[in-house]
N, C-alpha and C positions, 0 to 999 in steps of 0.2 A: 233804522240804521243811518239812514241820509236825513233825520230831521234836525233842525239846528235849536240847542238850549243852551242853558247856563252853563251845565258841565262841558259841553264843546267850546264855547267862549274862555271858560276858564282856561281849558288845554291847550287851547290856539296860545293863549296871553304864556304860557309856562314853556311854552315851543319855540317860541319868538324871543323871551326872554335867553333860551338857551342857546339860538340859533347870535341873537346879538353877543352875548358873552364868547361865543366859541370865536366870530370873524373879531371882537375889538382886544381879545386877550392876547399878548406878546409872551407868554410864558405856557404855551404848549404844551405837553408832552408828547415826545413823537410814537406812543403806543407800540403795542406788543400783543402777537395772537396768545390766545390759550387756544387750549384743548376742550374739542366739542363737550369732553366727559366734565371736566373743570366749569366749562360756561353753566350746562344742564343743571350742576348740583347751586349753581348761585341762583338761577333762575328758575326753574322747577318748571312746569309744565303751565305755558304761554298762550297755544290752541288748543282751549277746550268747550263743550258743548256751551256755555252759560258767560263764555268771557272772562276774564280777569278786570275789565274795565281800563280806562283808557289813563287814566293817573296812574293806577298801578305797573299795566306797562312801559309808559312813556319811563318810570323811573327806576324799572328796570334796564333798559336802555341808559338813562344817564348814568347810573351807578358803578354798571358794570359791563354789560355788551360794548358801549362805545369806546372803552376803551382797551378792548381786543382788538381795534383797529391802527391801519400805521396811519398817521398826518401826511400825508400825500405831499401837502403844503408846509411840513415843517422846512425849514430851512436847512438842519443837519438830515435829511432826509435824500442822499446823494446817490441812490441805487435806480435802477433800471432807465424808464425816464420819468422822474420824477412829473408833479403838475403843480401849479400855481394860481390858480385862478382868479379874478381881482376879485374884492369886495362888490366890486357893483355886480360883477358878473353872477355873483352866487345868489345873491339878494335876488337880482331877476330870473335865477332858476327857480325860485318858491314862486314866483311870480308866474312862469312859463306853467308850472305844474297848476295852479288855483286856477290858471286861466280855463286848463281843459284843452286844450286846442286840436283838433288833428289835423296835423300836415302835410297828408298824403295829397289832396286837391285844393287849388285854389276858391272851389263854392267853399269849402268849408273853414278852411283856414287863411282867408287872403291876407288879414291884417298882419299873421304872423309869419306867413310866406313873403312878403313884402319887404319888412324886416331882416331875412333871412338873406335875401336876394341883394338888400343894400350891404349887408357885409361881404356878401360873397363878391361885389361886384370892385370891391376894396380887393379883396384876395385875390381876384384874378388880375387886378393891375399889379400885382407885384411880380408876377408872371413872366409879361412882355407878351403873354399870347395875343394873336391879332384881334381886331374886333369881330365878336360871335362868338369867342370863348366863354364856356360860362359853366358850373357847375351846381352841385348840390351838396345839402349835411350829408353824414350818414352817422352810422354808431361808433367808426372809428376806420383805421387803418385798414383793417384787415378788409371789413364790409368795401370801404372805396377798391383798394386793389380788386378786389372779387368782381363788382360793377365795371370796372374798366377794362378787365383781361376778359370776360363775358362780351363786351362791345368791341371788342379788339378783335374775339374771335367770329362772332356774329358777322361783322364787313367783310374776316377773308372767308366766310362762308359765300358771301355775298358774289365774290367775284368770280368764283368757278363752282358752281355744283357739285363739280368733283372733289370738290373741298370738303361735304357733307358728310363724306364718309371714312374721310381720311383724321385720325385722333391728332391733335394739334400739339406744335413744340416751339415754347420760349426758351430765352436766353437767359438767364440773368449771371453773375456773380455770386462764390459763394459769402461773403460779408454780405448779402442781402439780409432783408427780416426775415422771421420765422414765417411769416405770413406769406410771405411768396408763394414759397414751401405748400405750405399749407391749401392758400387761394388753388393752385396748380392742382392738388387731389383733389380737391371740392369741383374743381369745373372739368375732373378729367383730364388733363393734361400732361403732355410729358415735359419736364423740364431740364436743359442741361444747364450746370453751373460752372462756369468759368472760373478754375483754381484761383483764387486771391483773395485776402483779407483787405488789401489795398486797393488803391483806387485803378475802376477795372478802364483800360485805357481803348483807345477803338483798336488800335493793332492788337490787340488781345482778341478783340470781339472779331476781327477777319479774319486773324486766324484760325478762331473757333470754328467761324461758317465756313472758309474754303474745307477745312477738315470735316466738314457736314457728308457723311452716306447722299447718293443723289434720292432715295426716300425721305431722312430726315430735312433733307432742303426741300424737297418740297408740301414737306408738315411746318416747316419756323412761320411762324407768320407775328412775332412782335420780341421783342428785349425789354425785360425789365432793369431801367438802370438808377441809382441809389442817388437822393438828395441828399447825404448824412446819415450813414450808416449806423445802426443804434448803438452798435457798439464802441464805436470810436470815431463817428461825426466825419468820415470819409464820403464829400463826394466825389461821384465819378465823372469821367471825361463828356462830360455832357455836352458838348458842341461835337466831340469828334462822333462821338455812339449817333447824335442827333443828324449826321451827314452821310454815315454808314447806313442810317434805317430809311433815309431816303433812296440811296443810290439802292439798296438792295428790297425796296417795297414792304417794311416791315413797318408793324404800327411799335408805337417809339413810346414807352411808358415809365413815367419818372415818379419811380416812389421818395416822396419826402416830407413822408408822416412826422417824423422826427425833426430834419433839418428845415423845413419849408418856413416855418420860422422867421429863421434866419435873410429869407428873401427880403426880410424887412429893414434889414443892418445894415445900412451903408457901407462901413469897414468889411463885409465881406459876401455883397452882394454879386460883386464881380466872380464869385469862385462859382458861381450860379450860371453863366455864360452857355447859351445852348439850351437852356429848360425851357425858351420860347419855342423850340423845335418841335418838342414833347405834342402827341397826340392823347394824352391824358397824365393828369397830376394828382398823387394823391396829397392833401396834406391836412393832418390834424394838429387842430384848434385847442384840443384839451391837454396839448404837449406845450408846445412852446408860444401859445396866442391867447395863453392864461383865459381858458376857459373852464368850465367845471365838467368834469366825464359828464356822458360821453359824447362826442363831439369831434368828429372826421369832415373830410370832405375830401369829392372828389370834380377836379376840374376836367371839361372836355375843348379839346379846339375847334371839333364841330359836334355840337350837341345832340342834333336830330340823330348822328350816328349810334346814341346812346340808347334815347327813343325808340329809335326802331329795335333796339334790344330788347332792350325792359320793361318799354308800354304793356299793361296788362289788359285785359279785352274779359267781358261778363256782361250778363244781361243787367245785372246790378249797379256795376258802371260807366253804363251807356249814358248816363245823364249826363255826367264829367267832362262827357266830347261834345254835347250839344251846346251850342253856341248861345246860348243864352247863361253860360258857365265856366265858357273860357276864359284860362288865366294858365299862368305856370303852374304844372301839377309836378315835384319834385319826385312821386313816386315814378314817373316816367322814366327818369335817367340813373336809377339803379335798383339794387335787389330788392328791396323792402316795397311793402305795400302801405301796412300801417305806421308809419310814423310819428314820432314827437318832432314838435318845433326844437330841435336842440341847438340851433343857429339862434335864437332869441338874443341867450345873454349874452353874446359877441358881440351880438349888435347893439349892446345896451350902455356894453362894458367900453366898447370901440365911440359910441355918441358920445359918452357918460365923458371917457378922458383925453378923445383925439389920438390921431397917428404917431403923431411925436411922442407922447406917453410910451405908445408900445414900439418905435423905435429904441427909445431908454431903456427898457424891461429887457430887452431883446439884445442888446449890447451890453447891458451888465452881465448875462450871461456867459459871454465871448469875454468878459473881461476877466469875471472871475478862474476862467480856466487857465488864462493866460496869469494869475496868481500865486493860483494853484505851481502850475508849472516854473514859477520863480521859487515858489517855496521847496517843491522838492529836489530844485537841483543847490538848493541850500544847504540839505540835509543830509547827513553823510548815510543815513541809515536805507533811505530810498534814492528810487532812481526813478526816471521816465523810460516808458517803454519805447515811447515813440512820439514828437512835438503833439502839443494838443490841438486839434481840430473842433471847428464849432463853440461847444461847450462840454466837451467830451474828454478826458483825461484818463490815460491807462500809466499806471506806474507799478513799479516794484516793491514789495520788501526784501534789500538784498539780505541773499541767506535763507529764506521764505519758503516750504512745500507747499502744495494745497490744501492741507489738514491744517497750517498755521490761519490760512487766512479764511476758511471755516471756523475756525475758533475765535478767530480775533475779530468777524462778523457779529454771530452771537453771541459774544463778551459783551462790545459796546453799545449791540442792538438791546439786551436785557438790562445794563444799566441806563439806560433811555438818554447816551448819548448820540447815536447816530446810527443811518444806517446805510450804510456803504457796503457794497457786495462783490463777491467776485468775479471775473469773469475768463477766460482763456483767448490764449492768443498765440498765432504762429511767427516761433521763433524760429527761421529758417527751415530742417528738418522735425524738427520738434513742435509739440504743444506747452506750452506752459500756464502756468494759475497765476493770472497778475490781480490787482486791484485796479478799480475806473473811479472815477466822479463823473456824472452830469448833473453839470447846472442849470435851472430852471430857475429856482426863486430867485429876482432880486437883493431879497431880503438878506440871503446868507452873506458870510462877512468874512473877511480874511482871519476874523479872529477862529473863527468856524472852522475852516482849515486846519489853520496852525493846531485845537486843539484834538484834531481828528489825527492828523499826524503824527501828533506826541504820542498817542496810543500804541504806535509804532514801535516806539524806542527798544 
């Protein structure tokens, strides 16, 4: 199975062939799922005792699997949060993979771990956090949040014993991600959300805690507050939350998987003010730092505190701590054990075209939303919901139900012009079903817009 011939050569050369056509082609299609039953009957049965063999797979993949899938990277590709990732960067992910690397310890993985560390040490100056900030990959947003509300809770364990047996309660906002949500059941926790879609302000957040039962104050022990909310690119008052979690001893945690990004844009680095406060950052790479899924990270302002979380202990990893094997072990400072280098091709992509490059990338972004938003206050048929934030865009169709823009989804997603989706938002007492854009790709174009719009009419 692992010996190398002619027919493996052959298939490399028809992989590579397909992998070069896929990144140099400018004429896409932005793909559409079928149905498991639809795929089964094109492809027939795939895993079987004797093989199908590796040409006749690989072209069932090209013919027809591959293109059950969306283009992540297509440029009319304007739903959830899109990714982009550069040529150089993908190219070193085939690279990251042939390498083999595992990245859980530095005896095994130094060269790639090194690598890793040089990019991340670019990311945490975008920061402002002091020197000894430093962080790690992980597989995405959810993974970082997970890592850092675990370290968060781990210290106020730390400081009263009596904390060990008391179930622990954040804060956040409900415009948070779903992952909050989420991380929060996964690590047992209770969490309260602070009514607002909008940016959640510190008078909000005092209010909440004076109104805290004297039980639930003393379970709060961190706030989760939003770099760029996914839905509509809302950050929160991150200096004032960052002053609150001081005076009131709270570990202070800034998810900005989505917006973090953004820390790179000079035109709106300033709306970032306070995320040097932050006692953990999440932000992912494979959203707006055009990298290839999947690719998270999370930064700490003192690391060891992480450590001491998620260091794992075995008789099998006793080697790792002996001193003749020391280096940075990434698996130290969050959940995962085994790991991929998936910090590789940032770092490839990042050497490959320098800072300014992804300054640009990073600002067309920001630019194209603020387009968007001249276009449809152009148009008499739409409206804005609300100014666009980041690269975030929520508009109307006026006249519009929810069933309208369900259909008008999978209209223009099945003719393979675009895929723009819905999303809900509070209109005062009400919920309403608006339409959004987030921009990612540089590549998309005003004319991209304009004819997504006209779909509209």
């Amino acid at each position: 199975m692992h010996k190398v011939d002619f027919d493996l050569v052959e298939l490399t050369m028809d992989t590579m062939k397909y992998v070069i056509n896929r990144l140099s082609s400018n004429k896409l299609g932005i793909g559409k799922p079928q149905t498991a039953e639809h795929l089964k009957a094109l492809v027939g049965e795939t895993i079987t005792s004797e093989g199908v063999g590796g040409e006749h797979a690989f072209k069932l993949w090209q013919e027809h699997l591959s293109k059950a899938n969306v283009s992540i990277d297509h440029p009319r590709h304007l739903a959830f949060v899109p990714a982009s990732p550069t040529r150089a960067a993908i190219m070193f992910d085939l690279v990251t993979s042939a390498s083999s690397i595992h990245g859980a310890y530095w005896m095994e993985g130094a060269g790639g771990i090194f690598c890793e560390n040089e990019a991340m040490r670019w990311m945490v100056s975008l920061t402002g956090l002091p020197t000894g900030a430093f962080g790690v990959f992980t597989s995405g947003g959810t993974a970082a949040n997970l890592s850092a509300i675990v370290t968060a809770r781990e210290y106020w364990r730390s400081l009263n014993k009596e904390n060990n047996v008391k179930k622990g309660l954040i804060i956040t906002s409900s415009g948070a991600h779903s992952s909050v949500k989420a991380m929060a059941k996964v690590a047992d926790l209770d969490i309260l959300l602070v009514e607002t879609e909008e940016r959640l302000e510190k008078a909000a957040l005092e209010r909440t805690i004076k109104n805290l039962s004297v039980e639930q104050r003393a379970c709060l022990f961190a706030v989760v507050a939003t770099g760029g909310t996914t839905n509509a690119g809302i950050i929160d008052d991150l200096d004032g939350i960052g002053d609150t979690c001081k005076t009131e001893n709270l570990w202070f945690h800034v998810d900005a998987a989505y917006g973090g990004g953004a820390l790179a844009a000079d035109s709106v680095r300033h709306l970032f003010n306070g995320i040097e406060k932050a006692d953990s950052i999440t932000i992912d790479p494979h959203k707006w730092l055009f990298s290839p899924y999947d690719c998270g990270a999370v930064i700490y302002r003192k690391p060891k505190l992480a450590k001491k979380a998620h260091a794992q202990d075995g008789s099998y990893l006793d080697i790792f701590k002996d001193e003749g094997a020391r280096g940075f072990n990434p698996t130290d400072y969050q959940i995962q054990l085994t790991r991929r280098v998936r910090g590789l091709p940032l770092w490839f992509s990042l050497a490959t075209h320098g800072v300014n490059k992804y300054k640009e990338a990073v600002e067309k972004g920001i630019e194209l939303a603020q387009i968007a938003g001249r276009l449809i206050n152009e148009n008499p048929n739409v409206e804005l919901v609300r100014a666009p934030s980041l690269s975030c865009v929520l508009f109307r169709r006026i006249g519009w139900e929810a069933n309208d823009y369900m259909h008008w989804t999978y209209s223009n997603h099945k003719k393979g012009l675009a895929l723009v989706t819905p999303t809900k938002w509070r209109n005062g007492a009400s919920i309403e079903t608006v339409s959004r854009f987030c921009f990612i790709n540089p590549d998309t174009t005003e004319r991209d817009i304009e004819l997504i719009l006209d779909t509209m009419n």
